[in-house]
N, C-alpha and C positions, 0 to 999 in steps of 0.2 A: 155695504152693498156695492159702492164703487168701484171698487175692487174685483169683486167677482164677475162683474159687468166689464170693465175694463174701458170705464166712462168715465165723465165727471161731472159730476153731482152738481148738479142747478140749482139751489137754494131759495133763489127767488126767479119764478119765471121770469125772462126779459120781454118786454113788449111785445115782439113777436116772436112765436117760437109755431116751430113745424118738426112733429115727429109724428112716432107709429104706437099707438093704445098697446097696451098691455095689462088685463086686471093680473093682480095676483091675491093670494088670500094667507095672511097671518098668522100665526100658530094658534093666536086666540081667537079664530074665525071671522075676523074683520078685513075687511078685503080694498086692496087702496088700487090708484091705477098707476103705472109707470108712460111715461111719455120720453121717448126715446129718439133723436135721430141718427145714431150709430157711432155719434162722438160724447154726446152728452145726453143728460137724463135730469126729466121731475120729476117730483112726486105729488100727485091729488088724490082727492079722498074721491074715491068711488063714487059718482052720479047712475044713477038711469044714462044721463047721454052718454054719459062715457063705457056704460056696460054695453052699448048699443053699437060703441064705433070698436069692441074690441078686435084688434089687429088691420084697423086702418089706418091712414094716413088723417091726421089732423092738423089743422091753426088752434095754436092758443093765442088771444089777444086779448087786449084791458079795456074796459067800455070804459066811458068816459069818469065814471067813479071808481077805476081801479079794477072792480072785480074781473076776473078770469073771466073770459067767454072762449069756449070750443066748438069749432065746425068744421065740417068735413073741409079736407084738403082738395080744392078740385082743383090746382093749379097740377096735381100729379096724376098723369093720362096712363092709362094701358104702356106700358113698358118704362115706366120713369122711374 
């Protein structure tokens, strides 16, 4: 997939990370979400929040037990 994106592949989120939602859907109808900031790329498995923020601006961060948390990006205003 790096390749055709012309990105590189994140493997493991890093602590902070800020890109733009993207669902896509699987050949076997399973549908993940891409998280993209125009250099680099993860990958999560599809939530509700994340079908909710598709094609926004998002934070990923790690609560204090590690797991992934996603919120809206408000650091990025009308034209940023």
């Amino acid at each position: 997939m790096a390749p055709s994106l012309g990105q590189t592949f994140v493997g493991r989120m890093p602590e902070r990370f800020r890109g733009c939602v993207e669902i896509r859907v699987a050949p076997g109808g399973s549908s993940y979400a891409i998280i993209s900031d125009d250099s680099r790329f993860g990958v999560m498995e599809t939530t509700t929040t994340l079908r909710a923020m598709q094609g926004k601006s998002v934070v990923i961060s790690r609560d204090a037990k590690g797991r992934l948390v996603v919120r809206p990006d408000l650091d990025r205003g009308i034209g940023s």
